[in-house]
MIVEX-484622 format. One record per residue: residue number from 0; residue in one letter; x, y, z of N, C-alpha, C in turn. Coordinates in steps of 0.1 Angstrom, whole numbers, plus 5000, padded with zeros to 4 digits. Layout:
BEGIN
REC lumlum badren  nxx  nyy  nzz caxx cayy cazz  cxx  cyy  czz
REC    NUM      a    X    Y    Z    X    Y    Z    X    Y    Z
...
END
This chain:
BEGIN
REC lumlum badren  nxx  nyy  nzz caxx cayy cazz  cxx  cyy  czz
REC      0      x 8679 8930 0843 8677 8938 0831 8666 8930 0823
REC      1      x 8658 8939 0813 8650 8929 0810 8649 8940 0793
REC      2      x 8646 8928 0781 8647 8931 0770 8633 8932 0764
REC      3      x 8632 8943 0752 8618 8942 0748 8621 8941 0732
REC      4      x 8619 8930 0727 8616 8932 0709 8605 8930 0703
REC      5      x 8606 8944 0693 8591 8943 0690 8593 8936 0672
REC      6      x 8587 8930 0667 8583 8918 0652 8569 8926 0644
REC      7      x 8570 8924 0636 8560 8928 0627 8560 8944 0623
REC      8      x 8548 8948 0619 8548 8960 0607 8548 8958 0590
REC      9      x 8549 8970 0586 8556 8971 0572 8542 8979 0566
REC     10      x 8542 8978 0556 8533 8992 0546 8523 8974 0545
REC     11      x 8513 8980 0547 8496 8972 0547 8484 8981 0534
REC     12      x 8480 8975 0527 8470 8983 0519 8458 8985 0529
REC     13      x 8449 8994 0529 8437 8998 0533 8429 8988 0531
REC     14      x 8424 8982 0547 8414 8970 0545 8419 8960 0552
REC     15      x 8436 8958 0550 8443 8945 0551 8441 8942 0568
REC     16      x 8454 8934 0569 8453 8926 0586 8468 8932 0590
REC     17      x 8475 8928 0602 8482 8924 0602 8485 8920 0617
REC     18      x 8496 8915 0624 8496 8914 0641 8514 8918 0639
REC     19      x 8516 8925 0652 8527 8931 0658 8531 8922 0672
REC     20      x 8541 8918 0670 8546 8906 0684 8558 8921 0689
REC     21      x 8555 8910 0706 8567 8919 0713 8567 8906 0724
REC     22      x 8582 8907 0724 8585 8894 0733 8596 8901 0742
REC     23      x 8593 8901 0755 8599 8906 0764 8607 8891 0774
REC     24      x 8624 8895 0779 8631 8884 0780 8640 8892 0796
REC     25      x 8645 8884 0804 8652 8887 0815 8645 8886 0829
REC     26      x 8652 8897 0837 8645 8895 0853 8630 8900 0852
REC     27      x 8619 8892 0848 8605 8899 0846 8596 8900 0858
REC     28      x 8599 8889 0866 8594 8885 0880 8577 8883 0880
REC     29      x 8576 8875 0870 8564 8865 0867 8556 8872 0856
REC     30      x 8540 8870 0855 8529 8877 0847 8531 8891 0843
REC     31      x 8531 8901 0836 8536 8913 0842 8523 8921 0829
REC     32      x 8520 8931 0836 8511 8939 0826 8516 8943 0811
REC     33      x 8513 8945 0801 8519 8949 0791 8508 8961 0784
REC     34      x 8514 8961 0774 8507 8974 0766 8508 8977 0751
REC     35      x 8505 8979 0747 8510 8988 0730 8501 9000 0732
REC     36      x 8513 9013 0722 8507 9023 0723 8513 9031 0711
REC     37      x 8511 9039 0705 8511 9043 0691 8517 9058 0692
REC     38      x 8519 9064 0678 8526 9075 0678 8527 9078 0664
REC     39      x 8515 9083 0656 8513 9096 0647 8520 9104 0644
REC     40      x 8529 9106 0629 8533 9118 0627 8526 9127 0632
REC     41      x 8532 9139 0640 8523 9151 0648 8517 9151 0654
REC     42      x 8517 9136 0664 8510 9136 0671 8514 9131 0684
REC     43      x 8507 9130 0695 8512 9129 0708 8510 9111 0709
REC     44      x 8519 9106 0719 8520 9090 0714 8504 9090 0724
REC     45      x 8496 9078 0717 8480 9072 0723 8486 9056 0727
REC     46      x 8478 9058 0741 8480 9041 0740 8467 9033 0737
REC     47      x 8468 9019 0732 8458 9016 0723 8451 9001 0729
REC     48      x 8464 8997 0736 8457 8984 0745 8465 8980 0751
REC     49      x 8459 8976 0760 8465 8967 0777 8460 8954 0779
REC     50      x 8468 8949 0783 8467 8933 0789 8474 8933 0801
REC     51      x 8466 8927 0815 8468 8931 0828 8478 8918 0834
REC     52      x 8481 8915 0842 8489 8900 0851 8474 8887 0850
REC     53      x 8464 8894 0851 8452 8882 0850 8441 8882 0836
REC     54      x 8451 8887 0828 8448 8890 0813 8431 8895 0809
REC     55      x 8434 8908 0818 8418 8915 0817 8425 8919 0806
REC     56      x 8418 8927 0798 8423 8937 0782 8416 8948 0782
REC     57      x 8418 8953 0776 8411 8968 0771 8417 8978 0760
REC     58      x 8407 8979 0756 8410 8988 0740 8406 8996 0738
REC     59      x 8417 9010 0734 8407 9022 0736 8396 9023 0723
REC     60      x 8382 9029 0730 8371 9030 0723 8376 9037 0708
REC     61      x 8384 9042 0700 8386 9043 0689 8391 9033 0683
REC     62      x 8396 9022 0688 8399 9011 0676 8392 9000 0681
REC     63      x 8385 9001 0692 8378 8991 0697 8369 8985 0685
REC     64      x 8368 8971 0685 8364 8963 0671 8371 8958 0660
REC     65      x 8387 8967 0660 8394 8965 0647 8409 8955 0656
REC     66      x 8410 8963 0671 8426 8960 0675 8418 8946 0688
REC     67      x 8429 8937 0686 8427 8928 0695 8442 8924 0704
REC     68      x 8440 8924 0721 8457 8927 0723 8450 8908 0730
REC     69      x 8465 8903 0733 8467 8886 0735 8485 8886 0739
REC     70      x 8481 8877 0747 8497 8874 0755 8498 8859 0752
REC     71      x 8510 8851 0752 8514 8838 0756 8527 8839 0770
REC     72      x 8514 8839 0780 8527 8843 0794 8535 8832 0793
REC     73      x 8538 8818 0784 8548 8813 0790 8560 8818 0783
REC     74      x 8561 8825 0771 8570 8832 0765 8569 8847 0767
REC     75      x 8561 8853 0774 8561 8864 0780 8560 8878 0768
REC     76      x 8551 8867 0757 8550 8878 0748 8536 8886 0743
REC     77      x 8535 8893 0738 8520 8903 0738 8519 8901 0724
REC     78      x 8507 8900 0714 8507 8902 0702 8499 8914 0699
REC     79      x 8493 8919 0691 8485 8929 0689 8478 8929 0672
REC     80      x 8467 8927 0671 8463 8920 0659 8453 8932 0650
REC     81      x 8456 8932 0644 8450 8948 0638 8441 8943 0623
REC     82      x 8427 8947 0623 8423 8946 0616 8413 8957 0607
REC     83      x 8410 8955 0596 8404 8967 0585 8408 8981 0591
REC     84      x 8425 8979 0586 8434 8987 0584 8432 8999 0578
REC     85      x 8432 9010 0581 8432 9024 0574 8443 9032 0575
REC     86      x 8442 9040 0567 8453 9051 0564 8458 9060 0582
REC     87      x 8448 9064 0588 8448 9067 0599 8453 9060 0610
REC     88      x 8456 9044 0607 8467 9035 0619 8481 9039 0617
REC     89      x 8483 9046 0607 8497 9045 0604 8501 9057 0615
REC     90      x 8512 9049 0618 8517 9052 0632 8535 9040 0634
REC     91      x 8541 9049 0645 8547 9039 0650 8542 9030 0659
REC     92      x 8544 9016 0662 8536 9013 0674 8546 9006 0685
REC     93      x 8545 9007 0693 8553 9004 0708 8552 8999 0716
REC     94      x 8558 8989 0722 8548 8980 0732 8556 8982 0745
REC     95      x 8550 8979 0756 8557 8980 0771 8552 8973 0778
REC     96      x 8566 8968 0792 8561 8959 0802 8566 8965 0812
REC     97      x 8556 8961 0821 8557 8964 0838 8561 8959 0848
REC     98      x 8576 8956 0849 8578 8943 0856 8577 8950 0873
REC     99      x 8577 8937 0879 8577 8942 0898 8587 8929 0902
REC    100      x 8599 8931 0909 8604 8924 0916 8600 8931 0930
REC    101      x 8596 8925 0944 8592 8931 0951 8587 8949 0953
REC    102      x 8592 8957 0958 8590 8967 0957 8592 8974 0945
REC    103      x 8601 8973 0934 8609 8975 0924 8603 8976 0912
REC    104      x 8593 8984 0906 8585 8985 0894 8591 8990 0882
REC    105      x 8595 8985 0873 8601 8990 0864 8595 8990 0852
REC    106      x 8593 9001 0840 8586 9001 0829 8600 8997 0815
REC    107      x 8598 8990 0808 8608 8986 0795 8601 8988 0782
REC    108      x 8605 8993 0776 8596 8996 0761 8611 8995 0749
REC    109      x 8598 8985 0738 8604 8977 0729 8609 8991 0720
REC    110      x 8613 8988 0707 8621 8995 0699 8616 9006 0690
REC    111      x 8600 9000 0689 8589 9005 0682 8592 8997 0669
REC    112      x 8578 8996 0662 8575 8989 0647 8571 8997 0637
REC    113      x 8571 9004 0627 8563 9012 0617 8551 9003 0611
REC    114      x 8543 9010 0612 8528 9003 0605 8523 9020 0597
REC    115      x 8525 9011 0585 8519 9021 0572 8506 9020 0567
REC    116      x 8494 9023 0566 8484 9020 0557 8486 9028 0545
REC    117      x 8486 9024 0533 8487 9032 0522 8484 9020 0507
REC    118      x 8478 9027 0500 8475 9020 0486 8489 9018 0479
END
């Protein structure tokens, strides 16, 4: 079994910073891909960035410049570092891992975090 908790959030003024931790714990079966992905009142959840087992990344071209994703594989955790914050991030945000014990692929997603932008 394997655990996902997600750290960070909270209401940010427009402009601000902030970073969202997700530290995933149990049978992971080494490097494992991870993710954060978001979820808009009214809206359908987007995913927003990926970090691969050989820590390629990518960020979708709408926040590309502001969101930066980062792992420390020896704690097996993803950060997600958000900057010049707008009203428009506000979202829940979610993170997920991919573990593989041989054939055995399994997807675990954390609790979700609220991130508010608002004056």
């Amino acid at each position: 079994q394997v655990q996902v908790v997600q750290s960070g959030g909270g209401v940010v003024q427009p402009g601000g910073s902030l970073r969202l931790s997700c530290v995933a714990s149990g049978n992971i079966g080494g490097v494992a891909p991870m993710a954060w992905y978001r979820q808009a009142p009214g809206k359908q959840r987007e995913l927003v960035a990926t970090i691969m087992s050989d820590d390629t990344t990518n960020i979708d071209d709408s926040v590309k410049g502001r969101f930066t994703i980062s792992r420390d594989a020896g704690t097996n955790s993803v950060y997600l570092e958000i900057s010049d914050l707008r009203p428009e991030d506000t979202a829940v945000y979610s993170c997920n891992i991919l573990t593989a014990n041989g054939s055995d692929h399994r997807l675990y997603w954390g609790q979700g975090t609220q991130v508010t932008v608002s004056s």
